[in-house]
N, C-alpha and C positions, 0 to 999 in steps of 0.2 A: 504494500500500500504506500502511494506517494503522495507526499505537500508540495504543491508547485510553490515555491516561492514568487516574488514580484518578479524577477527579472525574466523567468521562465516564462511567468503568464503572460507578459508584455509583450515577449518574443514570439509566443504562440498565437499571439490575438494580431500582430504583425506579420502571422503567417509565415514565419522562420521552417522553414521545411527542413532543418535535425532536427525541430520542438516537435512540429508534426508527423513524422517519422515515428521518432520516437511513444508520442502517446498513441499512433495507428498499434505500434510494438505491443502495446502494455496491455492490448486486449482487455481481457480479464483479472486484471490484477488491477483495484479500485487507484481512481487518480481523483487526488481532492487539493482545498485549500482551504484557508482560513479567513475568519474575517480582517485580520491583521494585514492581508495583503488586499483582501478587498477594498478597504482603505485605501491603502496607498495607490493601488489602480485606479479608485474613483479620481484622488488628490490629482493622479498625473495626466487622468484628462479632464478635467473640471481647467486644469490650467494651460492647455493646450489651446493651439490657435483655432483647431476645429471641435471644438468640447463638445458640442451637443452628436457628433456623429461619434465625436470618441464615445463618451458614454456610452452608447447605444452600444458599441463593441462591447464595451467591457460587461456591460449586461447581458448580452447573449451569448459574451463566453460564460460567464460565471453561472447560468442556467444549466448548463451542462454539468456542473461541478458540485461535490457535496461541498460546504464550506464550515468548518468548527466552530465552535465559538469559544471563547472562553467563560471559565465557570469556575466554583472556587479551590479544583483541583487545579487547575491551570492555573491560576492563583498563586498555589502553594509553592507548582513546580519550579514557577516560576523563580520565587523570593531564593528557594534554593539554590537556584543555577545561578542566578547573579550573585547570592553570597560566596558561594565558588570559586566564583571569574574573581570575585575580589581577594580571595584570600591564595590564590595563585595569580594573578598578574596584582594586585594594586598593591602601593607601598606600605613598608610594614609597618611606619610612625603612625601612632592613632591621632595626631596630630593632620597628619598629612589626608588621610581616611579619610579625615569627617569631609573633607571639602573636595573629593575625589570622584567625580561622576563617572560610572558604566561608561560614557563615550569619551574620556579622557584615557581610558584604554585601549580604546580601538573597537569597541561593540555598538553597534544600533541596536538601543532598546526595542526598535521593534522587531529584530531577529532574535531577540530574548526569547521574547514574545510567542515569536512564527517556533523557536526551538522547544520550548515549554510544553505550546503544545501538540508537537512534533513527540516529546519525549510522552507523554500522557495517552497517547495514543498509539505506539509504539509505530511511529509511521516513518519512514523515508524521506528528506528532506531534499528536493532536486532545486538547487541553486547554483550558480557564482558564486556568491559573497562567502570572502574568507573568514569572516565572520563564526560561519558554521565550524571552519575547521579546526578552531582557535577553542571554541568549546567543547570539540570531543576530549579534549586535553582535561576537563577536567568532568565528562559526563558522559557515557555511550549515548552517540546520536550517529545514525546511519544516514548520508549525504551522499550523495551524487549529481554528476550537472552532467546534462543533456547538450551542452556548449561544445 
């Protein structure tokens, strides 16, 4: 079972024929995504020069898609994984800590997010973003890109 991340679904809804390939491939083996990148897909055409047609793409891809949501298991996995990230990459002065943001390290909270509830789910995460790879380091999450 796969989470398409943003970059995958933009490239699929862009018609990227390795994205399409690729999910013709996956047959029977469920392909989903989350509301965390439905977000960001609406964000990216709401601000686009053609918004009201993009929209309309990213609505009739995401029809196809089951999308997760989060809940207060996602929640929890969440608080975890970021406590993680921080106590293997962030500095060890508690000094330094307090004023230490998730993206001061090189993480977008919303791939926290997309991983959270990747891991809750026990689903495959098909992205780019190094992001993902950076957190198997301190949690099993199974990643692949379709790139």
């Amino acid at each position: 079972m796969y989470l398409l991340d943003t970059n995958h679904c933009s490239r699929a809804i862009q018609t990227d024929e390795n994205i399409l390939r690729r999910l013709a491939e996956t047959e029977n083996a469920l392909v989903t995504t989350c509301v965390v990148v439905q977000g960001e897909l609406i964000d990216m055409a709401e601000r686009s020069q053609r918004s009201s047609s993009n929209l309309a793409l990213v609505r009739r891809f995401l029809q196809g898609l089951y999308v997760y949501r989060i809940d207060e298991v996602t929640a929890e996995t969440y608080g975890k994984l970021k406590a993680a990230l921080f106590n293997q990459f962030g500095p060890r002065e508690k000094s330094k800590r307090r004023k230490t943001k998730i993206t001061d390290l090189g993480f977008d909270e919303n791939d926290l997010w997309i991983a959270a509830i990747a891991v809750q789910h026990n689903l495959t995460v098909v992205s780019a973003d190094s992001d993902f790879n950076r957190i198997q380091q301190v949690r099993a999450l199974s990643v692949e890109s379709w790139l």
